[in-house]
C-alpha positions, 0 to 999 in steps of 0.5 A: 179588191179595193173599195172604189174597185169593187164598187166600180164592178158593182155599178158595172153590173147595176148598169146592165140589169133591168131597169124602170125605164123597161116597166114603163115601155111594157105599160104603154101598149100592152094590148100591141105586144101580147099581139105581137107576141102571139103572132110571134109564137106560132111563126116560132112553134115549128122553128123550135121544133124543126130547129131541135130536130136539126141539132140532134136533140130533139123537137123537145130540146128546142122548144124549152130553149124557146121558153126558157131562154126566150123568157130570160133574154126577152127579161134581161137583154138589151133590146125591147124587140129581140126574140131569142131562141134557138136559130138555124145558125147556132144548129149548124154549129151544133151538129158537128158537135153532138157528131164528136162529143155526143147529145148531153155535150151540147147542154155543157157547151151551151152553159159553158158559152153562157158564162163567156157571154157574161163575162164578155158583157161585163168586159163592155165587149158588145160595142166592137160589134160595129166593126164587122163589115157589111160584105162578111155580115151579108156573106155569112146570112147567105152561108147560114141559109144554104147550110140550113136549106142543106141540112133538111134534106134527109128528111124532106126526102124521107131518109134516116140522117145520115152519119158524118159532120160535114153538111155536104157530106151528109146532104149528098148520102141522103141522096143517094139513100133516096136514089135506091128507096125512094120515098116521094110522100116525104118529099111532096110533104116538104114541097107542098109546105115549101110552096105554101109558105113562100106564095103565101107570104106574097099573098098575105104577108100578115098571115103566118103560113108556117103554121098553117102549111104544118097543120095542114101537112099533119092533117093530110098525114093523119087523114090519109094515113101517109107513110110520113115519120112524125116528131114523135112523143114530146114530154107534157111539160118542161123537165126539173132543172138539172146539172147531171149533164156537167162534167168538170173533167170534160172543161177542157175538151169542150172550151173550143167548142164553147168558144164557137158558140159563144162567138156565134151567139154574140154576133147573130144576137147583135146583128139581130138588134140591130136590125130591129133598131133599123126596122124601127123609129127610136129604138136603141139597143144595148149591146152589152147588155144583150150581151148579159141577156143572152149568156143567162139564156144559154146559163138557164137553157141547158138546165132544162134540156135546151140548147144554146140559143141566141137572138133570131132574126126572123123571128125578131123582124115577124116581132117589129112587123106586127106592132111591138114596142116592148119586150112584153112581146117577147116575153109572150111569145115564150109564155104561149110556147109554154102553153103549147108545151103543157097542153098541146104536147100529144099534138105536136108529137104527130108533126110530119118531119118532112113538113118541118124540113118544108117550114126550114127550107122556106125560111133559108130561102126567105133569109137570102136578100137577092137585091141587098146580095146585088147591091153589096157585089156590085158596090167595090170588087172587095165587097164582092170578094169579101161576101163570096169568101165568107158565105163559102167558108161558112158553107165548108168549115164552120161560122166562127171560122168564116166570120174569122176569115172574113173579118181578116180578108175585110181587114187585109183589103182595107189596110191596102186601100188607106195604104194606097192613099197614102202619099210621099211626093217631092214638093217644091220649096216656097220661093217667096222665102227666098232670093232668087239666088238663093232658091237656086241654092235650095234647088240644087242641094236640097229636096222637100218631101211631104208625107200625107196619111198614116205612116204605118206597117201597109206603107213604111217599107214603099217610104223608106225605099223612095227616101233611101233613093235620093241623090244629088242633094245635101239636104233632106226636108221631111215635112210632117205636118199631115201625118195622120198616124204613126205606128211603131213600124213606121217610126223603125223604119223612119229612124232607118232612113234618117240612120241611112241618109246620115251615113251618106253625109245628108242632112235630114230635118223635119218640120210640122211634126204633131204633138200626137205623133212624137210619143212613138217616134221617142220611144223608138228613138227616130225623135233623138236623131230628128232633135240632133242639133236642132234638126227639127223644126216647127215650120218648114220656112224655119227647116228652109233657113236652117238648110241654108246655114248648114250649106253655106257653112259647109261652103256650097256657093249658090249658083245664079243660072241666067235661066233655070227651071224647077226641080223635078216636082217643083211647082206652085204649092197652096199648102201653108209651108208647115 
């Protein structure tokens, strides 16, 4: 590597770590942030604990991703009000992957899925985050929150989870397992914190219910000695650091695996930025390097038994609702769940899993917004078709994929709409360049046609197939000048055209065409016809002119009717004649 390359990639890497400018966001409102990360906190406690639960490794593994990861990406992302740890949606994708590969997969996966973060980081690929439509973003929350709300269902109805990777599969055997046992104590657990979580927040929004509905369902539980399965024992403090989870020989089956979270992790971090930045005044985040964040997060978390983490929405909105301006609150938020984890361990070990099934279900009922799920339907037929498609694929395959089909049935639909507004009409030649007789001439022998929007793949076959259909005429005017775009099929297909018009003895010329637009047309060859004797033309009175010679040459008389109307088309034009 060169010098000037090598110095390019260290001021790349500069760029993306912390910087003076975070020092003096932390020292303006200190007091705020440890508020807000206290509040934090204790909303994420039974998050990380119930998440854990979920993805198969335990409550212990989602409270040291919260921690760690919480910690690192609070320290190193992109955004001063992002909290990260581990998230409904990323357990979703887990759970197929401990059923195939096994509980200590999972931790490789999420290294593996931290170095591509990294990398995709110093390749600036957060800024394409704004490509993804609004429909496929609101489709796959809706997808993520009925695949969570699913997926608590063996045991808010008090069963043993049962086998299989596919959450309609399991949720339908859990019932049935409930339907010959049931066990009602489970479910009135879940219910009540259900209850209490969703008319609390009504109540008394400031007010953390989550934790208040748990502490009071393990209190129940232990008073009354209910039949209700606990967390169980938790370790009293973080396990040592440890890479004995790593096996080089495992790389290859697990980089899918890998790949999917990765994916899933840049994409809910980043739309968990940027709706902080939206719920606030004068925060910007940093795509890329929440990106760097992230993938150190997920590099860290599994050395410690965490799962894969990744920006949490809900989490990150309870941060911006109750006052923090610096990534402090963050920060807190994992130091306090540090706290909890060394002190509070034999505590949280006698949790109801049924009250954790409560807690998760209240929180995929509150992810769906009813009224923006309303707006985005009702908005185009597409918007609605787009949202419906990705939030069942999210709920039938996996989120990578839906996101995956959403983004192409978006993009799909939307190649057709700028397809549709491209235009190739026949337009009348201006008669104040001309004498009456000779705009007989024009009238008779040659037509005009002009060529609005893009010229590319969505509609070059509709172009080619209206040009290839003239008749009657001697010459062809191609009037270029508001092409908006051109791409190679489009300039194939153009040079197809000419290449046709020719062979049946017609003149094609243009005229207006853009500097911008010549390069692909040269390098297809369309441009060397188009520059054959002279057969392009900066103005379309000058191609006019050009027409005229070329008819009078090759011996067509005008023809001066007493009265004659316009050709098909014709008609008053305000466009400058280019």
């Amino acid at each position: 590597m060169s010098t000037s390359a090598a110095r390019a990639v260290l001021t790349r890497i500069t760029s993306l770590l912390p910087s003076r400018s975070d020092l003096a966001q932390i020292r303006r409102d200190p007091r705020r942030d440890l508020i807000a990360g206290l509040t934090v906190a204790i909303v994420a406690l039974p998050l990380a604990l119930g998440f854990g639960v979920s993805s198969g490794l335990g409550a212990e593994a989602g409270l040291a991703t919260a921690v760690v990861a919480g910690a690192l990406a609070a320290v190193f992302g992109g955004s001063n009000l992002q909290v990260s740890g581990p998230t409904g949606a990323m357990t979703v994708v887990l759970v197929p992957i401990v059923a195939q590969y096994g509980p200590t997969a999972v931790l490789m996966v999420g290294l593996m899925a931290g170095v591509m973060l990294v990398a995709l980081a110093l390749l600036r690929a957060g800024r394409y985050m704004r490509y993804v439509p609004a429909p496929v973003i609101e489709g796959f929350t809706l997808g993520i929150a009925c695949v969570i709300g699913l997926q608590q269902v063996p045991n808010a109805l008090g069963v043993p989870k049962p086998e299989g990777d596919k959450v309609l599969v399991i949720t339908w055997r859990a019932v049935e397992e409930f339907v010959k046992a049931p066990n009602w104590t489970a479910v009135a657990l879940a219910v009540a914190v259900v209850v209490l979580m969703l008319a609390g927040a009504r109540w008394r929004p400031t007010v953390p219910f989550s934790i208040v509905a748990v502490i009071a369902a393990t209190v129940v539980a232990q008073v009354a000695h209910l039949d209700a399965k606990p967390i169980g024992d938790l370790p009293a403090g973080l396990p040592a650091p440890s890479l004995s989870f790593f096996h080089p020989d495992a790389l290859g089956s697990l980089l899918a695996p890998a790949v999917a979270v990765a994916a899933l992790a840049a994409l809910e971090s980043l739309m968990s930025a940027a709706a902080a930045d939206a719920m606030t005044v004068g925060q910007r985040h940093d795509p890329d390097r929440e990106l760097l964040g992230q993938g150190l997060a997920n590099i860290a978390a599994p050395l410690f038994g965490g799962v894969p983490a990744t920006g949490a929405i809900a989490r990150t909105a309870v941060n911006v609702r109750t006052g923090a301006g610096s990534r402090l609150a963050a920060l807190t938020h994992a130091a306090v769940l540090a706290v909890i984890v060394f002190a509070a361990a034999p505590l949280v070990s006698k949790i109801p899993l049924a009250a954790l099934a409560g807690v998760l279900l209240a929180t995929a009922i509150r992810m769906v917004e009813v009224g923006s799920l309303k707006a985005m339907a009702k908005a185009t037929r597409s918007d609605a078709v787009i949202l419906a498609l990705t939030a069942a694929a999210t709920l039938a395959l996996d989120l990578v994929y839906a996101v995956i089909i959403g983004l192409v049935v978006a993009g799909a639909l939307a190649l057709r709409a700028v397809a549709k507004q491209a235009r190739f009409d026949q337009v009348p030649l201006d008669r104040g360049d001309h004498t009456a007789e000779e705009h007989a001439l024009l009238g008779e022998h040659i037509v005009a046609y002009r060529i609005d929007g893009p010229l590319f793949f969505a509609t070059a076959h509709r172009f080619l197939l209206e040009l290839t259909e003239v008749a009657d005429v001697r010459v062809v005017i191609l009037r270029m000048s508001r092409v908006s775009t051109v791409d190679a099929t489009g300039a194939l297909v153009l040079k197809d055209a000419v290449e046709k018009l020719n062979r049946r003895g017609i003149l094609v010329l243009a005229s207006g065409l853009r500097p911008g637009r010549r390069q692909v047309l040269d390098s297809v060859g369309a441009l060397d016809l188009l520059r054959h004797e002279g057969r392009e033309y900066a103005t379309t009175p000058e191609a006019i002119q050009a027409a005229r010679d070329h008819l009078e040459t090759a011996g067509v008389l005008p023809v001066v009717p007493a009265q004659r109307t316009s050709p098909k088309g014709a008609g008053t034009s305000e466009e400058p004649a280019r």
